[in-house]
C-alpha positions as CSV (number, residue, x, y, z in Angstrom):
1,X,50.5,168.2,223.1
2,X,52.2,167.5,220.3
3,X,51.1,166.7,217.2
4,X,51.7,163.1,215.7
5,X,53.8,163.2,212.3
6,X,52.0,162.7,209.4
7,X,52.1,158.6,207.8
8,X,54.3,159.0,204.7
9,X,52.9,157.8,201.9
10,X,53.8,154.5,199.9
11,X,54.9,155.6,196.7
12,X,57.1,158.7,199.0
13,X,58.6,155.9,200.4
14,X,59.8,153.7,197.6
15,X,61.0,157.3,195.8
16,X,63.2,157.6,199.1
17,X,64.7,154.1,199.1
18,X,65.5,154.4,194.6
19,X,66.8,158.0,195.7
20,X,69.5,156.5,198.4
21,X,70.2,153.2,196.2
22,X,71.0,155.9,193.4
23,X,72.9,158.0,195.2
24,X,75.0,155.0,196.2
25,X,75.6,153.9,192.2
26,X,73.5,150.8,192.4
27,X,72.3,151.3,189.0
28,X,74.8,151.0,186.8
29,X,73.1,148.8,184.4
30,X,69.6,150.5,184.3
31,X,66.8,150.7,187.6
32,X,64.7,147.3,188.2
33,X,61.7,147.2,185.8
34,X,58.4,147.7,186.8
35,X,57.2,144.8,188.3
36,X,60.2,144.0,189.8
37,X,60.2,147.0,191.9
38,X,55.8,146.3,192.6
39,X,57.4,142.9,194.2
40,X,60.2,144.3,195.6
41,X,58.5,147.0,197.3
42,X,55.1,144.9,197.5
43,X,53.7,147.8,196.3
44,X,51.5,148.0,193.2
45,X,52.6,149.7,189.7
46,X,50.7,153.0,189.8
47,X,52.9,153.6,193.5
48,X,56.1,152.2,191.8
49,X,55.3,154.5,188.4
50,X,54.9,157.3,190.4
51,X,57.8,157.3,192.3
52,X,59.8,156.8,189.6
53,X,57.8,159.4,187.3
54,X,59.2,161.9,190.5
55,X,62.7,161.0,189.9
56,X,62.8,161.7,186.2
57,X,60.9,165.2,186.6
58,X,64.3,165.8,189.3
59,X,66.6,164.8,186.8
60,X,67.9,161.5,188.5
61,X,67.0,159.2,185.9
62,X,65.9,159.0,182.3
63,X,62.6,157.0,181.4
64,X,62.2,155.9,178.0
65,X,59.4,153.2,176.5
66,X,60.2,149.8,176.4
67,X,63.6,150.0,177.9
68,X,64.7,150.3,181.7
69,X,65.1,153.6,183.3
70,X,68.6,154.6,183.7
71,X,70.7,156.8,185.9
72,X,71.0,160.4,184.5
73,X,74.7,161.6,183.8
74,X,75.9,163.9,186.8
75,X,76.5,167.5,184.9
76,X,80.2,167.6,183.3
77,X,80.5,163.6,183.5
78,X,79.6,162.9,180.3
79,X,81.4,159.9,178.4
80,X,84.2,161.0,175.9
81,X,83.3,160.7,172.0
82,X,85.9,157.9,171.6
83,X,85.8,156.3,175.0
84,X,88.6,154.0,174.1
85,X,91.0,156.8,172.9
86,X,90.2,158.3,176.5
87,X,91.2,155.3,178.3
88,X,94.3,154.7,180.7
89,X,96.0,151.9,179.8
90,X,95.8,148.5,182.0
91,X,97.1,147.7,185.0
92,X,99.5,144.9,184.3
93,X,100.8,142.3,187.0
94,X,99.8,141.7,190.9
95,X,97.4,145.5,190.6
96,X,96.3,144.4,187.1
97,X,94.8,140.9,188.8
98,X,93.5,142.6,191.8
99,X,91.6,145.3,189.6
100,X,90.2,142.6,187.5
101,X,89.0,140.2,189.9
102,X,87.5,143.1,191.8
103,X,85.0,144.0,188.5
104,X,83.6,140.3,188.9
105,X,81.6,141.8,192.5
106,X,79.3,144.2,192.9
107,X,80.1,146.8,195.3
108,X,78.3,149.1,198.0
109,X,79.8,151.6,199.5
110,X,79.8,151.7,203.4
111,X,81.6,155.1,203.9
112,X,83.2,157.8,202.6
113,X,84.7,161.0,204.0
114,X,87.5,163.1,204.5
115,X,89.4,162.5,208.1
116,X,92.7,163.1,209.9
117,X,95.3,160.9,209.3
118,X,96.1,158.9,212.1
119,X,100.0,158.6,213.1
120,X,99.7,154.9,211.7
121,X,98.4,155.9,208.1
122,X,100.5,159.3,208.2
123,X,103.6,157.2,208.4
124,X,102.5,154.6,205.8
125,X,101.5,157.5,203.5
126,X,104.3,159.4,204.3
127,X,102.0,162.6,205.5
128,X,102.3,165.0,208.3
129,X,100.2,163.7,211.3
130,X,96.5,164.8,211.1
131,X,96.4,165.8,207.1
132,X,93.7,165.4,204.9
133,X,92.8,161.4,203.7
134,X,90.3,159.9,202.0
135,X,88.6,156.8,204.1
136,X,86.7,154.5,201.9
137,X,85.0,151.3,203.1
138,X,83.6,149.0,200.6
139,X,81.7,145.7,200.5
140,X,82.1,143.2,197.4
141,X,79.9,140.9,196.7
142,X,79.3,138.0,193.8
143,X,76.4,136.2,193.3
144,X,76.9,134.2,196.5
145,X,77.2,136.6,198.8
146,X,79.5,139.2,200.9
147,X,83.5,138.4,199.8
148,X,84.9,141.2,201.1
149,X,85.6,144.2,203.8
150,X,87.7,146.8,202.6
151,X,88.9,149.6,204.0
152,X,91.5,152.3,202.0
153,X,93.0,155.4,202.8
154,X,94.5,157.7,200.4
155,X,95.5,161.3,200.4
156,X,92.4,163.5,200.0
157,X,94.0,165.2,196.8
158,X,94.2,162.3,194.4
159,X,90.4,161.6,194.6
160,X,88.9,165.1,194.4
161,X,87.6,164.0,191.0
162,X,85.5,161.4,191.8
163,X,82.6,160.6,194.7
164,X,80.7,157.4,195.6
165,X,78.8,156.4,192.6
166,X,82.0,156.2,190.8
167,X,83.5,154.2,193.5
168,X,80.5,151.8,193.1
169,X,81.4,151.6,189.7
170,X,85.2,151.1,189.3
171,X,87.9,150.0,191.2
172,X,89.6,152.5,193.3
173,X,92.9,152.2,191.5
174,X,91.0,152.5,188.2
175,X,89.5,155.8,189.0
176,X,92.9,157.3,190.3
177,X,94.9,155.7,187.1
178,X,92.1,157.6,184.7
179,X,92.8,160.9,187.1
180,X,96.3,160.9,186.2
181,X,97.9,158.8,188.7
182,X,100.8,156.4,187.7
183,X,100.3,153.3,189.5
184,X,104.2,151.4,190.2
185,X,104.5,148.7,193.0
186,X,102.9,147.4,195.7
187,X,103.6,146.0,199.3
188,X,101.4,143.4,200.7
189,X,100.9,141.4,203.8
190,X,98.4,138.5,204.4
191,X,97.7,137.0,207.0
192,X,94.4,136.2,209.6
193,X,92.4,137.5,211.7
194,X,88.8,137.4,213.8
195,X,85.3,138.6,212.9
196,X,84.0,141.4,215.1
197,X,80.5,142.4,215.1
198,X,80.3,144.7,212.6
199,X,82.6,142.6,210.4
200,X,80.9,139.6,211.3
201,X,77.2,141.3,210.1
202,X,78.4,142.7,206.8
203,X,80.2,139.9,205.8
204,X,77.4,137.1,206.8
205,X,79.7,135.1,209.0
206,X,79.3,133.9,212.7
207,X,80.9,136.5,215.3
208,X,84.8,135.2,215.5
209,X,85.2,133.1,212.2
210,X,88.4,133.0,210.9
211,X,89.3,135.6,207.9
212,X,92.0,136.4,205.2
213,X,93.5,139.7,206.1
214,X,95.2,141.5,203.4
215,X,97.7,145.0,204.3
216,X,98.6,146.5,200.9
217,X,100.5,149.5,200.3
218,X,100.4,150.8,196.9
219,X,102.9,153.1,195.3
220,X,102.8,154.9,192.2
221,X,105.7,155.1,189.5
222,X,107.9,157.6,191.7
223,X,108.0,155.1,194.4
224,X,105.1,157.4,196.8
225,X,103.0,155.5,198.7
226,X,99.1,156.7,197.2
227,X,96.8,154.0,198.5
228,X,96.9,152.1,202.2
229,X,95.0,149.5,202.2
230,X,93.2,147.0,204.6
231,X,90.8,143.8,203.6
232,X,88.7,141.1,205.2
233,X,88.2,138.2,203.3
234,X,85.9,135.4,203.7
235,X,88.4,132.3,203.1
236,X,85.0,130.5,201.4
237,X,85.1,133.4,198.5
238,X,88.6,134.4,198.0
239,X,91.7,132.6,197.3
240,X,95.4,134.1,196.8
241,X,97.5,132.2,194.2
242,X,101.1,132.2,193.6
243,X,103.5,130.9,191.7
244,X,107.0,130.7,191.9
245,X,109.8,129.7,189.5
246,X,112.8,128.6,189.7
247,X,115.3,132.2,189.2
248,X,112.8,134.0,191.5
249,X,110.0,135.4,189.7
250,X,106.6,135.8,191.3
251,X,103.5,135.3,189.2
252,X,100.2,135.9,191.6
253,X,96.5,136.0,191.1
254,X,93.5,136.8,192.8
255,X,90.4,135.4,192.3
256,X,86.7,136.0,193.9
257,X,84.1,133.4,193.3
258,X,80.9,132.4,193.9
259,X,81.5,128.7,195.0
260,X,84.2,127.3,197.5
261,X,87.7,127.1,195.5
């Protein structure tokens, strides 16, 4: 007969939840306090001190009196003296806007791994059939609620540097721009499309409901292609602006809110 596994105990179980929100970069402004991890967790404070007394003594997060525990620094990812000095310089135009309107969300990331491309993204990323991308799929939110489903796929080598947490952090394009990587132009397609399941679940939307579908390519200064692209939008959330003058120019904005435009 086999033994029934042992009931794992309270505070074990709100140091494994804090351990996988961590891990995911949920923290980026410091761990709830006290009490609002005991009603969070409907726990009381000597379970929720004592979990997160086990994360500091692994190094995950600093404790210090009177101020909220924060995140430790992974090894070698220490800030810069001068972070300005240090900084890339801005995206400017359409990939400045979408970089800017993405730090208004808070993010969680849904996947992230190495796979082969697939004849569709080897073209678009003008790879050999089958080479190493990176697939990322993201969720944004605002105060609201879910905004956005995205989807990206870039070659494995530009985003060696960075893993998750930093992805729940800053925007994609952001982390490859600090890495090096020369962002130029970028080629988009909008258009509609249905709520699956899955989409439907994440995004907090009835099964079928109409969404704003986004295909952007983006290339860096040399004209390579360095980020495919693929968003779900809900309509309520997100709007696309654009205007248009008279020789030709294009001026156009994104913007994610938490109220119906």
């Amino acid at each position: 007969m086999t033994p029934a596994p042992l009931p794992i105990s309270k505070y074990h179980q709100v140091y494994l939840v804090l351990l996988e929100q961590l891990r995911e970069g949920r923290f980026a402004q410091g761990l709830p306090g006290e009490l609002d991890l005991v009603r969070q967790f409907g726990v009381g404070r000597v379970t929720v001190r004592r979990a997160l007394e086990q994360l500091a003594q692994e190094g995950l997060i600093v404790r210090e009196a009177g101020r909220r525990s924060q995140p430790a620094a992974p090894p070698g990812k220490e800030a810069p003296a001068d972070v300005h000095a240090a900084a890339a310089p801005p995206l400017k135009g359409l990939l400045g806007n979408i970089v800017n309107a993405a730090k208004g969300t808070s993010v969680k990331v849904l996947e992230w791994r190495v796979i082969d491309a697939s004849a569709d993204i080897a073209q678009a990323l003008q790879l050999a059939e089958g080479a190493k991308v990176r697939k990322a799929i993201r969720r944004r939110s605002t105060g609201a609620g879910p905004v956005s489903l995205i989807t990206t796929y870039v070659p494995e080598a530009l985003v060696r540097g960075f893993g998750r947490a930093e992805l729940a952090h800053q925007p994609m394009l952001q982390l490859m721009q600090e890495a090096g990587l020369q962002p130029g132009r970028a080629a988009q397609t909008v258009s509609a499309r249905q709520a699956d399941a899955g989409v439907a679940a994440e995004l907090q939307v009835p099964m079928g409901a109409a969404l704003l579908w986004v295909r952007r390519l983006v290339y860096d200064t040399q004209d390579r292609p360095v980020q495919l692209l693929h968003g779900l939008y809900r309509p309520d959330r997100y709007e696309y602006r654009m205007d248009v003058s008279q020789v030709g120019a294009v001026d156009a904005r994104i913007a994610a809110s938490e109220v119906m435009f």
